[in-house]
C-alpha positions as CSV (number, residue, x, y, z in Angstrom):
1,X,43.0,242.7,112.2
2,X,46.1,244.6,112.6
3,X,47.1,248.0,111.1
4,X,50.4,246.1,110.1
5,X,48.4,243.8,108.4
6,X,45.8,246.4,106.4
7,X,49.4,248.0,105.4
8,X,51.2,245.1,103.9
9,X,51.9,245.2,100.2
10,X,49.9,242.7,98.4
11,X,49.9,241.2,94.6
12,X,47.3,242.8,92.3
13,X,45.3,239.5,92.4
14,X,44.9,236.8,95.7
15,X,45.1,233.3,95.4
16,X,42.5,231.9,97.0
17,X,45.2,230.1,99.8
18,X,46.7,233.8,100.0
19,X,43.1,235.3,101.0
20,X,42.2,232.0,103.2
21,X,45.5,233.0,105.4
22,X,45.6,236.4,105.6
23,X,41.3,236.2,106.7
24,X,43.1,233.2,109.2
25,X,45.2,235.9,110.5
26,X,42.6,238.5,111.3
27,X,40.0,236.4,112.9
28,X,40.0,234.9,116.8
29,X,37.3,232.3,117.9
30,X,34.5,234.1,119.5
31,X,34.1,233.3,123.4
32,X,31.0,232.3,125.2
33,X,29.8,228.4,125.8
34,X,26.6,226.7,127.2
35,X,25.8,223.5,128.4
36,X,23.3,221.6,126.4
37,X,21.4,218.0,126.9
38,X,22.9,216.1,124.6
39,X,20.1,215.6,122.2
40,X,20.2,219.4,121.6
41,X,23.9,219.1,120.9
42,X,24.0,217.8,117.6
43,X,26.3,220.1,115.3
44,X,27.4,222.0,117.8
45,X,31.0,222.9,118.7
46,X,32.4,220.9,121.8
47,X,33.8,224.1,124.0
48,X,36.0,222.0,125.8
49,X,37.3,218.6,125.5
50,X,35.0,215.6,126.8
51,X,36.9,212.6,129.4
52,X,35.8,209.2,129.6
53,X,34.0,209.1,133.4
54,X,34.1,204.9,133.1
55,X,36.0,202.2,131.4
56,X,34.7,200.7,127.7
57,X,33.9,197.9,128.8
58,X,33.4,198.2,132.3
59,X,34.4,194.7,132.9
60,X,35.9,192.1,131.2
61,X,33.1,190.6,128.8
62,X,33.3,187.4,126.1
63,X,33.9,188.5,122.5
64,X,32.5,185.1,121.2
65,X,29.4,182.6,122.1
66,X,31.0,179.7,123.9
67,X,32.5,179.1,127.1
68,X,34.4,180.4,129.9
69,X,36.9,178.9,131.7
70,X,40.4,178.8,133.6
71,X,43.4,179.2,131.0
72,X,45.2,176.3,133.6
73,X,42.7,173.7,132.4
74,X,43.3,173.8,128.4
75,X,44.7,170.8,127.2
76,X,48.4,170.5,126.2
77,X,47.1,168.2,123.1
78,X,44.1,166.1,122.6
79,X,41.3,167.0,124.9
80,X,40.2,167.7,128.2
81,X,36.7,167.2,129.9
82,X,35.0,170.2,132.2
83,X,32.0,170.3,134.2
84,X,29.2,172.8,133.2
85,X,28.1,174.6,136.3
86,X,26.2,177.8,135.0
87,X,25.2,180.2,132.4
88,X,26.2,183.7,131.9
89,X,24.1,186.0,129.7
90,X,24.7,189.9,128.6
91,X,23.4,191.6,131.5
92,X,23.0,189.0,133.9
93,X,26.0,187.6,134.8
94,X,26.8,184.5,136.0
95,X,27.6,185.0,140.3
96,X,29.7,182.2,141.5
97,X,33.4,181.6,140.5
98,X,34.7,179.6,138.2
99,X,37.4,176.7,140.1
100,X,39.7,174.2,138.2
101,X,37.7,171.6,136.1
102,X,34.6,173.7,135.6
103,X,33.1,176.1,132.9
104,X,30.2,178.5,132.3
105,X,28.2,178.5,129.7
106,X,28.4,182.4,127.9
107,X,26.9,184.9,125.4
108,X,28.8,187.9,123.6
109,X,29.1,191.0,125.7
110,X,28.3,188.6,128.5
111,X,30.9,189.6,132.1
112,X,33.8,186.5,132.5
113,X,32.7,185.4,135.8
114,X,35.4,185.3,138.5
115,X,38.2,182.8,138.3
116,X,37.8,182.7,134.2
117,X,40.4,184.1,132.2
118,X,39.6,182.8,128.6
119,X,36.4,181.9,126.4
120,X,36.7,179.4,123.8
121,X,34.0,179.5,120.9
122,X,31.6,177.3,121.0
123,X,32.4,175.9,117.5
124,X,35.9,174.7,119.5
125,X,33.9,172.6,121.9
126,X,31.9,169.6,121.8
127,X,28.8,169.2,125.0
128,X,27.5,166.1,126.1
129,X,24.7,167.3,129.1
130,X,26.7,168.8,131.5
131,X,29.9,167.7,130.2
132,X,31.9,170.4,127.8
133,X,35.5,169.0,126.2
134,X,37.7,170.9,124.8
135,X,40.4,170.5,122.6
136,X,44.2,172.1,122.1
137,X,43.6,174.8,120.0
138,X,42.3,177.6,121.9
139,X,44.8,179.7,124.4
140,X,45.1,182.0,127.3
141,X,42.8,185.1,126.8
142,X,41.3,184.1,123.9
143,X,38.0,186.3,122.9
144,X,38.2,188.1,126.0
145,X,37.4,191.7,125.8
146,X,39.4,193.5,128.8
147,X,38.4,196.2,131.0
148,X,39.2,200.0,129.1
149,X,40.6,198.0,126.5
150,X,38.1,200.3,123.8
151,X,38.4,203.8,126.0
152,X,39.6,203.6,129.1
153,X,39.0,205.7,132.2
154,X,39.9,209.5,131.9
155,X,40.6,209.7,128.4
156,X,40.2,211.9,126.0
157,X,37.3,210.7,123.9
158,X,36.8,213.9,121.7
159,X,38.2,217.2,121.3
160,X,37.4,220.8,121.7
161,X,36.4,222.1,118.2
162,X,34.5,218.9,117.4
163,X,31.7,219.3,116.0
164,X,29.4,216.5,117.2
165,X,28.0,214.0,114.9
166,X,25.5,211.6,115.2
167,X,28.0,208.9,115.9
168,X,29.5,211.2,119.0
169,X,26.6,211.0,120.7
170,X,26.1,207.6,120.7
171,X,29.4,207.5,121.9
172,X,28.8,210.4,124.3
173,X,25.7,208.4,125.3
174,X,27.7,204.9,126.0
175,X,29.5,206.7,128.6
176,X,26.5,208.1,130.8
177,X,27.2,211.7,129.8
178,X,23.8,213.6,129.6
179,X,25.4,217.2,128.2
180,X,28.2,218.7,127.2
181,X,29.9,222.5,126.8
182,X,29.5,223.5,123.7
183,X,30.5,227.1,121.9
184,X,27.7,229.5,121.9
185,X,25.8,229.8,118.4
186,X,27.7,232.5,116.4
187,X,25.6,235.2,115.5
188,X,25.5,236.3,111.7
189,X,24.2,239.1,109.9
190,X,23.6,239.7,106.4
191,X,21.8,241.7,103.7
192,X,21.5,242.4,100.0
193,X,22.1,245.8,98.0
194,X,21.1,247.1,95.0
195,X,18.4,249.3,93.4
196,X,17.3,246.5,91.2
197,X,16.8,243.9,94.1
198,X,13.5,242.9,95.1
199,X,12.2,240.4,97.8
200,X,9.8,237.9,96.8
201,X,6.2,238.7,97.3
202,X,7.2,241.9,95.5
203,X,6.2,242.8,91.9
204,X,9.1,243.4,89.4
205,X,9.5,246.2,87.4
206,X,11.0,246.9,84.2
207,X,15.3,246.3,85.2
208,X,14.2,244.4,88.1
209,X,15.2,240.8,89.7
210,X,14.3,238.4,92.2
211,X,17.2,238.7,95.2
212,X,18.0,235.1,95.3
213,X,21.9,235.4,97.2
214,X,19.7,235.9,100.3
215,X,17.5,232.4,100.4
216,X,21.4,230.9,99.6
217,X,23.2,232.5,102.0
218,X,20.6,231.0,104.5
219,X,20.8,228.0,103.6
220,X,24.8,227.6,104.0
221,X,24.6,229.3,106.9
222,X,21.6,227.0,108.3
223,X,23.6,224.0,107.4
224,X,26.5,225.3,109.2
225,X,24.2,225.7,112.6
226,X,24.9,229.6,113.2
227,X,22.3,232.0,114.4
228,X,21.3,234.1,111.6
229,X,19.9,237.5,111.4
230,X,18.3,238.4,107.6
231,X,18.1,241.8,107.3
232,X,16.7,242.1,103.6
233,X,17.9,243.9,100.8
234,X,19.1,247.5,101.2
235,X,18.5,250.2,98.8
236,X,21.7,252.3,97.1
237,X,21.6,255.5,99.5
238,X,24.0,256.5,102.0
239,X,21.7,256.5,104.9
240,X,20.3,253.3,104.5
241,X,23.7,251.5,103.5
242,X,25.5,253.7,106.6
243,X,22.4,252.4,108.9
244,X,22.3,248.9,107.8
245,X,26.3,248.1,108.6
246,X,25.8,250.2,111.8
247,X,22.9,247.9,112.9
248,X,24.1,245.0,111.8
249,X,27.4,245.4,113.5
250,X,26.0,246.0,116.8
251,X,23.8,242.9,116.7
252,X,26.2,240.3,115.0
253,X,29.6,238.8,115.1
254,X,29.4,238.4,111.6
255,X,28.0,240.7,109.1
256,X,27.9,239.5,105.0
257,X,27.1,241.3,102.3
258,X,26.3,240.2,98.7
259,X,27.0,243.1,95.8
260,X,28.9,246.3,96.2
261,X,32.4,245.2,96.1
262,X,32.7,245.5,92.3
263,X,34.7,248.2,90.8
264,X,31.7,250.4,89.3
265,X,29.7,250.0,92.6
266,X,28.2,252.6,94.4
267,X,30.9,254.3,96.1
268,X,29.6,254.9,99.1
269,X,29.5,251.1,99.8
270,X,33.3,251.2,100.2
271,X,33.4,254.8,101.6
272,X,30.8,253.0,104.5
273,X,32.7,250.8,105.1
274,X,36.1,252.1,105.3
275,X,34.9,254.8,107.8
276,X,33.0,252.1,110.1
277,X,36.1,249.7,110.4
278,X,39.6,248.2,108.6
279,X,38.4,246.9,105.8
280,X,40.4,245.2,102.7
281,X,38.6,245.1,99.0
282,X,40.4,242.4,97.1
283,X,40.7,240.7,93.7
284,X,40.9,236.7,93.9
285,X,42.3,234.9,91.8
286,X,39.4,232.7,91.4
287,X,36.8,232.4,88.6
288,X,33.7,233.1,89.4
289,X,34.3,235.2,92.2
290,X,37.0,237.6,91.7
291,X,36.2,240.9,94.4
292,X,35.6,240.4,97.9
293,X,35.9,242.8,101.1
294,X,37.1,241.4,104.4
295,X,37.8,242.9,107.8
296,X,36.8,244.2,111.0
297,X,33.8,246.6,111.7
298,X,34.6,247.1,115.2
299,X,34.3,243.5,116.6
300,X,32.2,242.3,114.0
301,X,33.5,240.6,111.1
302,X,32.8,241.4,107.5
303,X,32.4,239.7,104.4
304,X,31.4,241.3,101.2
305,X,30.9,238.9,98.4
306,X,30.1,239.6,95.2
307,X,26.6,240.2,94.0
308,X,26.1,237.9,91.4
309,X,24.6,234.8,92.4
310,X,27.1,232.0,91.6
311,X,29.9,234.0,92.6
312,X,28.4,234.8,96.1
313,X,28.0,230.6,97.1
314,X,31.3,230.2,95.6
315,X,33.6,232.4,97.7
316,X,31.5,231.7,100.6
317,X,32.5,227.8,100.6
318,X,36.2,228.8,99.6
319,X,36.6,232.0,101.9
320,X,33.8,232.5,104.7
321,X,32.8,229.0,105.1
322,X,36.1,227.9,106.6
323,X,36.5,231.7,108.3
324,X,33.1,230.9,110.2
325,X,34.0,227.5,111.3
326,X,37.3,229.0,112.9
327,X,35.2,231.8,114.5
328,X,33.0,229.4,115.6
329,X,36.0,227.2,117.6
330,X,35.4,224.1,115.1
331,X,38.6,222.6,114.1
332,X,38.6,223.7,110.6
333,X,39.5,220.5,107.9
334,X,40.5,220.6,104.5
335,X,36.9,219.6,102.5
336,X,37.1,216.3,100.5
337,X,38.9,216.4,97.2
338,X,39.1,213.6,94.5
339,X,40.6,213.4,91.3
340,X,38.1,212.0,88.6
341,X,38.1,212.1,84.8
342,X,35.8,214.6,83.5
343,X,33.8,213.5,80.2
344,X,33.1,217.0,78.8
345,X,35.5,219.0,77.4
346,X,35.7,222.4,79.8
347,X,37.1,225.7,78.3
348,X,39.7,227.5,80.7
349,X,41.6,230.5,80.2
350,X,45.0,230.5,82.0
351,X,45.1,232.9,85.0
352,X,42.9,232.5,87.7
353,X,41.8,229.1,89.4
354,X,38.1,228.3,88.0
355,X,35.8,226.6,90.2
356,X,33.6,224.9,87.4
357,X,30.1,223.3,88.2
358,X,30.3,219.9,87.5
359,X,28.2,216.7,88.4
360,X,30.6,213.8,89.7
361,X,28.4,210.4,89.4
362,X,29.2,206.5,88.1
363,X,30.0,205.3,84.8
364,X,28.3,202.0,83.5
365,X,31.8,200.4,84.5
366,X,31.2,201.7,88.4
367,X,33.9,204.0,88.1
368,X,33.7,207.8,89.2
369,X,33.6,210.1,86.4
370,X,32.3,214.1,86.2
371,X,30.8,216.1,83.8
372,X,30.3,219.6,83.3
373,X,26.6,221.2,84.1
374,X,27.1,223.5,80.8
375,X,27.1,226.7,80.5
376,X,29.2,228.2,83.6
377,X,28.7,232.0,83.7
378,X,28.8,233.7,87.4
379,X,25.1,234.6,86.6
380,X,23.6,230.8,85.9
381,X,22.4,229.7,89.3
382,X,20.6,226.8,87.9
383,X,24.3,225.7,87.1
384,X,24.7,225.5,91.0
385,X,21.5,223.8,91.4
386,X,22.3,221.2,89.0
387,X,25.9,220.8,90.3
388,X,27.3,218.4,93.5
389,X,30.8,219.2,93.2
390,X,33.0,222.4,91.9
391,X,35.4,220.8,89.3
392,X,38.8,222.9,90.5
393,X,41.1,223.8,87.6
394,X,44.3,225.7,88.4
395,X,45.7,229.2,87.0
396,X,48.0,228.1,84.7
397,X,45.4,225.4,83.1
398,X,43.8,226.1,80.0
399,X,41.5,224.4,78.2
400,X,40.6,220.4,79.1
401,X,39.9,218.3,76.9
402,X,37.5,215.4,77.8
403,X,39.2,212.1,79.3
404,X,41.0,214.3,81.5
405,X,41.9,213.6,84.9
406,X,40.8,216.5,87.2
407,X,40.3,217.7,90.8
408,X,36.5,218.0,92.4
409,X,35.6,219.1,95.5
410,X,32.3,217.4,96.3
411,X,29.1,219.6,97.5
412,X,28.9,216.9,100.0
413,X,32.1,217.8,101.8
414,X,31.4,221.0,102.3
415,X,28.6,221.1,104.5
């Protein structure tokens, strides 16, 4: 990140699209790629793009059950008899060549043996032994699937920043490629703070919780295929705040953070982190979720997300989940949005987007509909846990009354 760009003047609160390109700004892909078999390239990031070696289909094959034969010998009207002089089946095609007056006998995906040029379905014939007629209906080419006429030799079949799905390497598979170049795993570091934070197995004390933003953090980042470092929760002193960032910088090119970034936080969070690197603390205008901390600690990025709960998984899928996935070299897509009516009536106060839990399912009628979880404070996890989709209200909105036609952002899309 530029000094230019820690400098610039900036409104009191971010819009989330505001914070989403000023973190696009600051952040380059990482470099580094391996080659993997393609079974153990599954969700990762193609680091280059992938060419067809071979034509889809190799050869020109029959579309249809029926039979092939020489466009020449259709019948101009009523209908014309052929000798049946072979069979051609997928995978062992028929050798000789088809010559005027003949036909073969052939099965979808079979090769059009030499000299054929059309198939015509064998509901469009009529066979008497070795005898095949055929009427006027069928013409030249018909059901004939050309050579490259799916993906043809050389191209482009899918692009750097993919990241592979199931479906690419089937595809990936149909061409004869065994592996691929892929973008290294992105290394990511993160840890909890706070005096009052303690790791399960642990006994609580009196003013003590469970840290739970760790086990989610985890599992986003699990589902996002990076390598991840857990570094556990550190304690409110200097030393061990000053050493954690220090370590976790040196190991990872991404460090997160969960708690701290409040005004009323330890000051020596931000003092940290302001003398380790460029480092902006912001106020989103998002609900839940309004401070965050972004920036550089040397060549590692930072994220510091808010420490409660709810707030944490929310501005990690609105502000780090897409950040990672451009680090990473994935071509980064708008996630899925629909716009449903909600059947609860949701209270909004004008000023900052709210990204309401919601559940988005079928009415009896088969139409989409979504309803609030209830209660929606930063601190409710089990309204995340109940939730598939964040139901997105704007700034301006205010309260919604139920019937209401609103935007959701399904879970789903997401990871």
């Amino acid at each position: 990140m530029s000094q230019e760009q820690n400098s610039t003047p900036r409104p009191a609160l971010l819009s989330v699209a505001q914070a989403l390109e000023y973190i696009r700004a600051g952040l380059k892909p990482i470099t580094g790629f391996e080659q993997r078999a393609l079974r153990d390239a599954l969700g990762r990031v193609l680091a280059s793009d992938v060419s067809s070696p071979i034509d889809v289909p190799p050869h020109a094959n029959s579309a249809m059950d029926g039979y092939a034969l020489r466009a020449a010998d259709l019948p101009p009207d009523g209908e014309t008899a052929l000798q049946l002089i072979g069979t051609a089946l997928a995978g062992h095609p028929y050798s000789g060549t088809v010559a005027s007056g003949q036909c073969v006998r052939i099965m979808t995906g079979a090769k059009l043996p030499t000299g054929a040029d059309t198939v015509v379905m064998q509901e469009n014939a009529r066979r008497e032994g070795d005898t095949v007629y055929i009427g006027n209906g069928p013409r030249q080419g018909d059901h004939v699937r050309l050579p490259g006429e799916d993906i043809a030799n050389g191209q482009i079949v899918l692009q750097q920043g993919r990241q592979l799905t199931p479906a690419d390497l089937g595809l990936l598979a149909s061409l004869g490629i065994a592996e691929v170049k892929v973008a290294r795993r992105l290394r990511v570091a993160f840890f909890s703070t706070g005096d009052e934070l303690r790791s399960l197995g642990e006994t609580l004390q009196e003013g003590q919780i469970y840290d739970s933003n760790r086990y989610t953090l985890y599992g986003m980042l699990s589902r996002l295929g990076v390598e991840i470092i857990d570094m556990g929760v550190v304690r409110d002193r200097r030393e061990d705040i000053v050493t954690a960032f220090r370590q976790g910088a040196a190991v990872a090119d991404v460090l997160i953070t969960s708690g701290g970034v409040s005004v009323g936080d330890a000051d020596y969070v931000k003092e940290t982190l302001e003398s380790l690197g460029k480092v902006n603390f912001w106020k989103i205008a998002m609900k839940p979720g309004k401070p965050l901390a972004f920036g550089l600690l040397g060549e590692t990025a930072f994220f510091g997300l808010p420490g409660n709960p709810v707030s944490s998984m929310a501005t990690f899928y609105q502000l780090v989940q897409p950040a990672l996935q451009q680090l990473m070299g994935q071509t980064v897509q708008q996630p899925l949005r629909l716009r449903v009516p909600c059947m609860t009536r949701l209270k909004k106060t004008p000023g900052r987007a709210d990204y309401q839990r919601g559940i988005l399912e079928y009415d009896a009628a088969g139409q989409l509909t979504v309803r609030s979880t209830g209660a929606q404070g930063s601190h409710v996890l089990s309204s995340m846990s109940r939730a598939n989709c964040f139901i997105i209200l704007p700034a301006e909105c205010g309260n919604v009354e139920a019937g209401t036609l609103v935007e959701v952002q399904p879970f789903a899309g997401l990871i």
